[in-house]
C-alpha positions as CSV (number, residue, x, y, z in Angstrom):
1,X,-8.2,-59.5,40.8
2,X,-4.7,-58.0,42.1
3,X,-3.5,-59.1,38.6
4,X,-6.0,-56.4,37.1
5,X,-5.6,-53.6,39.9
6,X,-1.6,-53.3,39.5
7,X,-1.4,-51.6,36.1
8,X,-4.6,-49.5,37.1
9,X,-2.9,-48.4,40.0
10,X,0.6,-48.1,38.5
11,X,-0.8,-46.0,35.7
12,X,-3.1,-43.7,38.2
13,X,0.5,-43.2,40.2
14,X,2.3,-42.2,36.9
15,X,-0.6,-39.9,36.3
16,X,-0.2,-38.0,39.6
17,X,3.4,-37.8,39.4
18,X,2.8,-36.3,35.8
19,X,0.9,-34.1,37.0
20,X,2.8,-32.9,40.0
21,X,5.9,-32.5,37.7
22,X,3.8,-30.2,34.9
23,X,2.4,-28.3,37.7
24,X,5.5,-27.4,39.0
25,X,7.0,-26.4,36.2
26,X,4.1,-24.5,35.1
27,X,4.6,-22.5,38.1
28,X,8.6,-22.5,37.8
29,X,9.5,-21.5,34.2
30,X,6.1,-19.5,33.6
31,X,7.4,-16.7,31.2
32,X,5.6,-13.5,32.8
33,X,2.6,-11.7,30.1
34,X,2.4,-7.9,30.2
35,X,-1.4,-8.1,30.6
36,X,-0.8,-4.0,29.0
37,X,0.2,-5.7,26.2
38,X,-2.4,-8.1,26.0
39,X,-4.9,-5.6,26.5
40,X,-3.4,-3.3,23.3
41,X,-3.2,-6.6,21.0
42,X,-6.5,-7.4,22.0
43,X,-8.0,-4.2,20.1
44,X,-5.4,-4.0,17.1
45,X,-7.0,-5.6,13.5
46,X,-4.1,-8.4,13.6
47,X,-3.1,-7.5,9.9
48,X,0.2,-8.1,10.7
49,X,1.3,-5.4,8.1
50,X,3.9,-3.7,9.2
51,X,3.0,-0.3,8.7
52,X,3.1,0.9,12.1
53,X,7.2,0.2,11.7
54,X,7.0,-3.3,13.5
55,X,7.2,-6.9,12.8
56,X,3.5,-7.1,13.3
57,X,1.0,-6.4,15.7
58,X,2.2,-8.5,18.7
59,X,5.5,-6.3,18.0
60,X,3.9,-3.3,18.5
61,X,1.9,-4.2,21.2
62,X,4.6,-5.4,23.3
63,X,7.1,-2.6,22.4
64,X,3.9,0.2,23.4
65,X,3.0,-1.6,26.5
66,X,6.6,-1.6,28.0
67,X,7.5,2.1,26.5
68,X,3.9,4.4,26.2
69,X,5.6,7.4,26.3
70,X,8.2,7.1,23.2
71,X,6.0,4.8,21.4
72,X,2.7,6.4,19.8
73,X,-0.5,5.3,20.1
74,X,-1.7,6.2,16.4
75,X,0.7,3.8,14.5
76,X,-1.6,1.4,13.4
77,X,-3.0,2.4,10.1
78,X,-5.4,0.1,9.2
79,X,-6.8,0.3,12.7
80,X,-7.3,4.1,12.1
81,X,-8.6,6.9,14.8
82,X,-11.1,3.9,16.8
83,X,-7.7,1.6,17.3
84,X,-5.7,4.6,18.3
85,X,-8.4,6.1,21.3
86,X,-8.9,2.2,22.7
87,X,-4.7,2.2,23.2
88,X,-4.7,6.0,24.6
89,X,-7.3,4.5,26.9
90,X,-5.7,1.6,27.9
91,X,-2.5,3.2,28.4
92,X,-3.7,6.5,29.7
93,X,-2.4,9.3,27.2
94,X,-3.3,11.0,24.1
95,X,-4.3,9.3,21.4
96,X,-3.1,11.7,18.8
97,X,-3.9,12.6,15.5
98,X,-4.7,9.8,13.1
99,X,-4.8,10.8,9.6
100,X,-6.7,7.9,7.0
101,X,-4.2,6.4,4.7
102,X,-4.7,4.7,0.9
103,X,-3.0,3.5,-1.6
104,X,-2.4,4.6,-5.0
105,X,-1.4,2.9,-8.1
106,X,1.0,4.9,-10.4
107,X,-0.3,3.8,-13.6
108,X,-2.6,4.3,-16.2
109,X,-1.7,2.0,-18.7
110,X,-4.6,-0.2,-19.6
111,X,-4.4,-3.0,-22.4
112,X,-5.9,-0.4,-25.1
113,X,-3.2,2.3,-24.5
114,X,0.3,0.3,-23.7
115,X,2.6,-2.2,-26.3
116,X,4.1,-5.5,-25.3
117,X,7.3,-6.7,-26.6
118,X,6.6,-10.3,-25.9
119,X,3.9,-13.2,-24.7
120,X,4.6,-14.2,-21.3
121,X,3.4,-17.4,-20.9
122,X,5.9,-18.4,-17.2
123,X,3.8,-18.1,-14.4
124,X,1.0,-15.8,-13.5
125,X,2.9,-13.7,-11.0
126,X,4.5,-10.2,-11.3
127,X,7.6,-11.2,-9.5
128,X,7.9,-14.0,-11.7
129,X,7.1,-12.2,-15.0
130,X,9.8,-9.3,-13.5
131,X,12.4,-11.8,-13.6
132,X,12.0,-12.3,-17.2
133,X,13.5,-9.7,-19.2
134,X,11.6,-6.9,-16.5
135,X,8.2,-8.4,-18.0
136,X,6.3,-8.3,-21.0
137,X,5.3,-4.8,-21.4
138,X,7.3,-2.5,-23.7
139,X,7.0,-0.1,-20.5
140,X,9.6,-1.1,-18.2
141,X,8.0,0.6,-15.1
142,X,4.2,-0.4,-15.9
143,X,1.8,-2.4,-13.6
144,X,2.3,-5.9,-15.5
145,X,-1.2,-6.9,-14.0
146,X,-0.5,-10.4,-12.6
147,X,-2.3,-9.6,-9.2
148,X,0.7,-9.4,-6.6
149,X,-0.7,-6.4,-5.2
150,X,-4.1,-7.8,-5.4
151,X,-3.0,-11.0,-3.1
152,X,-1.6,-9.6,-0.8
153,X,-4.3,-7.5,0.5
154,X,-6.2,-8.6,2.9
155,X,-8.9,-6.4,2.7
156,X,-9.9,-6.6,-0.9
157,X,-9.7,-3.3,-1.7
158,X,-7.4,-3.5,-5.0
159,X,-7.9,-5.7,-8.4
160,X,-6.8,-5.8,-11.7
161,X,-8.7,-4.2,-13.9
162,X,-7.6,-4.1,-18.0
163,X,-4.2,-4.8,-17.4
164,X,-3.6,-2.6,-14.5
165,X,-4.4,-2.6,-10.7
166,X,-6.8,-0.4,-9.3
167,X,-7.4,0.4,-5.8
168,X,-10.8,0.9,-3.9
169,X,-10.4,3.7,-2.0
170,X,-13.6,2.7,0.2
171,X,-12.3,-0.6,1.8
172,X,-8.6,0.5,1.3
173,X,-7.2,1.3,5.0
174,X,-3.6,2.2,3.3
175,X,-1.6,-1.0,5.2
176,X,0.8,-0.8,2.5
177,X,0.8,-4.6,2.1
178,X,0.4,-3.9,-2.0
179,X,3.0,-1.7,-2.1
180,X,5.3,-3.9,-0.7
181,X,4.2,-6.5,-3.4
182,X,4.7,-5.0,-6.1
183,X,8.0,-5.4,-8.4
184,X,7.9,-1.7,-9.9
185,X,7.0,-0.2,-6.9
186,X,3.8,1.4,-8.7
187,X,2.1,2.0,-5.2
188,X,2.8,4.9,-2.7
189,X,0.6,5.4,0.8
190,X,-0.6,8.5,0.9
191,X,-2.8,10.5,3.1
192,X,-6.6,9.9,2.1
193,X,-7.2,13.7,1.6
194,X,-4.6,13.7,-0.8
195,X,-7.0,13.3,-3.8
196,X,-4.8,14.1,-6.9
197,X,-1.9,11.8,-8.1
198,X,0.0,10.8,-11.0
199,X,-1.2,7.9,-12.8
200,X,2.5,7.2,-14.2
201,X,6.2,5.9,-13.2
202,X,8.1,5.8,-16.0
203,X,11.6,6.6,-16.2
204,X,12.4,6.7,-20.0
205,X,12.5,9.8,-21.7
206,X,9.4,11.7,-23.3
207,X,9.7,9.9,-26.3
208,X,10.7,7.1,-25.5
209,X,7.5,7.2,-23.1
210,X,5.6,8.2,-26.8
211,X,7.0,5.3,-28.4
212,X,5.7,2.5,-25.7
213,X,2.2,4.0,-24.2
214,X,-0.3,6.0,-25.2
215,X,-0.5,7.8,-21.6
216,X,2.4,8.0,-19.8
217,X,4.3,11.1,-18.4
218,X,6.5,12.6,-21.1
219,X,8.4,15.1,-18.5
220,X,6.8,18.7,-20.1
221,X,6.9,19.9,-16.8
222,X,3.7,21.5,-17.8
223,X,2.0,19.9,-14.3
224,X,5.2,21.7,-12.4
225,X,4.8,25.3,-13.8
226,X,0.7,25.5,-13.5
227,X,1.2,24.4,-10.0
228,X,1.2,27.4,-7.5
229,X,2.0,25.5,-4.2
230,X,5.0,24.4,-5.2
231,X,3.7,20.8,-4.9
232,X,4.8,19.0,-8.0
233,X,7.8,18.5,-9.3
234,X,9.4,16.5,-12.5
235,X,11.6,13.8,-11.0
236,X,13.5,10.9,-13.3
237,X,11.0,12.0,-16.1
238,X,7.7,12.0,-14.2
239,X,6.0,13.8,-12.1
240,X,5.7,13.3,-8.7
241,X,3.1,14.9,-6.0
242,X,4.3,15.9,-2.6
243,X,1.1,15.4,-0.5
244,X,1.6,17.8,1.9
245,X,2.2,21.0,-0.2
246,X,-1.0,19.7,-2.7
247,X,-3.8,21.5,-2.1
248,X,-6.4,19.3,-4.2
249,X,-6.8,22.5,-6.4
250,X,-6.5,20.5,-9.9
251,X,-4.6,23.2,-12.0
252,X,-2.0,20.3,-12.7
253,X,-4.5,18.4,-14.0
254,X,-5.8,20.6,-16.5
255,X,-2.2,21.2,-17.5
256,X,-1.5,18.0,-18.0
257,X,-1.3,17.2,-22.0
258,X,-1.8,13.4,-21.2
259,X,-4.4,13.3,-19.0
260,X,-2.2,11.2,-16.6
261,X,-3.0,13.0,-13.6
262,X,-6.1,12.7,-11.7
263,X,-8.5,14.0,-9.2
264,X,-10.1,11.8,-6.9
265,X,-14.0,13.3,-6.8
266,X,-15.3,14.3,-2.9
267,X,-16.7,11.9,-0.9
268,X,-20.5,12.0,-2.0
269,X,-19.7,14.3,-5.2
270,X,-20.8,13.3,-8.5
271,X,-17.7,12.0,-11.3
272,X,-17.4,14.4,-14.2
273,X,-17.7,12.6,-17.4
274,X,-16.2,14.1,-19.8
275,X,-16.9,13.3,-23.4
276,X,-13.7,11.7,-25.5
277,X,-11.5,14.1,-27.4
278,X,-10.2,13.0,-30.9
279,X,-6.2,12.5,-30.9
280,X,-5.0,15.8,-32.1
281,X,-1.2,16.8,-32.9
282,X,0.6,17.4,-29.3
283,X,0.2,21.5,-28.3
284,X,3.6,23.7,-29.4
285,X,4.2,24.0,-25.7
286,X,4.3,20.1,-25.1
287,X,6.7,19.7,-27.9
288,X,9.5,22.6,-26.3
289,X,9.4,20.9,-23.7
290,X,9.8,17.1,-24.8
291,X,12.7,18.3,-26.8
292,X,14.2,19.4,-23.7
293,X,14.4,16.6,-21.9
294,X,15.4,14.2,-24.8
């Protein structure tokens, strides 16, 4: 019988010694939590994203619970205005504005209305397909359509759609995840009442831009001089918005000769379809200006 009750006892001694020595340490080398902290991480979404100008949201919820007053509360974008009021009342200040962010792609060359120089046939990625002679497309600043933008979201909210991505402006909560995905940088952040962009990036000159796609930005400056907000500008042979001068008033996009920029309709408001126009010669106007800038 002693023969049998040794190891028992050895091992039940072993066991409280163990557990004498964890509970010790426990107690000894505990690393203390800011329970603050805990309490902001606790309501944050836990995309991870970045776009509050952290690592991730642990990051940000440690560096707001140890400094509320330098750090805002409204950082988190996909979180939005409910995120930002649960951490001004955890923390006890003002929340702040929040202002909804989406993204948009620069781009409106689908399949149909683009050229490709080659068949990609590497792997299915746009980084990948970047690598290779800056990708198929005879555009050298055109969404290549692989998905990189689409994986990385986490809220699927963009897709590829004939060639090109397209972002859904109704799950979209603007974490900039896509944007830092894609190769061409295509995609900007931009305030969600900002509802007219350009659907183009390309740097080449207007006809160069003629030669490759059907609808890309030949640098008329057309957009620039209907404007009167001072809002849009010509910049590296597109047009750019600056979201905080636009008023969402559209002359630039009945300006536009290409039909590359667009209006986002109002929440609730029906789309205008408009009937398709047959190709025509380019207006005198367009033309003056093209030859300027070649």
């Amino acid at each position: 019988m002693s023969a049998f009750m040794t190891p028992v006892f050895l091992v039940c001694v072993i066991g409280l010694i163990a557990a004498v020595i964890l509970t010790l340490a426990a107690k000894f080398m505990a690393v203390p939590v800011d329970e603050t902290a805990v309490k902001v991480r606790e309501v944050l979404p836990g995309a991870n994203c970045g776009a509050c100008g952290y690592a991730g949201c642990d990051d940000y919820a440690a560096a707001i619970a140890a400094d509320p007053d330098n750090v805002a509360a409204n950082l988190c974008i996909p979180g939005g205005a409910d995120t930002a009021s649960s951490i001004a009342s955890i923390l006890g200040v003002d929340a702040g504005a929040s202002v909804a962010q989406v993204a948009t792609v620069h781009c409106s060359g689908i399949v149909e209305k683009t050229k490709s120089d080659m068949e990609y046939q590497g792997f299915k990625s746009c980084a990948a397909s970047k690598l290779f002679f800056k990708g198929h497309g005879a555009c050298k600043y055109g969404c290549m359509g692989y998905g990189d933008c689409q994986d990385a979201c986490n809220y699927n909210a963009i897709e590829i759609c004939n060639g090109i991505a397209k972002v859904n402006r109704d799950l979209c909560v603007g974490c900039g995840a896509c944007a830092k995905a894609c190769p061409n940088q295509l995609i900007s952040i931009a305030p969600k009442t900002s509802r007219v962009y350009v659907g183009c990036s390309s740097c080449d000159t207007g006809k160069e831009t003629r030669n490759v796609c059907e609808v890309g930005c030949i640098a008329c400056k057309l957009c620039e001089k209907a404007c009167n907000f001072d809002a849009i500008h010509v910049e590296n042979n597109h047009a750019i918005i600056d979201p905080e001068k636009c008023k969402n008033c559209g002359l630039c996009v009945k300006a536009c000769p290409r039909h590359i920029i667009h209006m986002i309709p109002k929440p609730g408001a029906k789309p205008v379809v408009k009937p398709a126009e047959p190709k025509k010669e380019a207006p005198a106007a367009e033309k003056a200006e093209e030859a300027k800038t070649e």
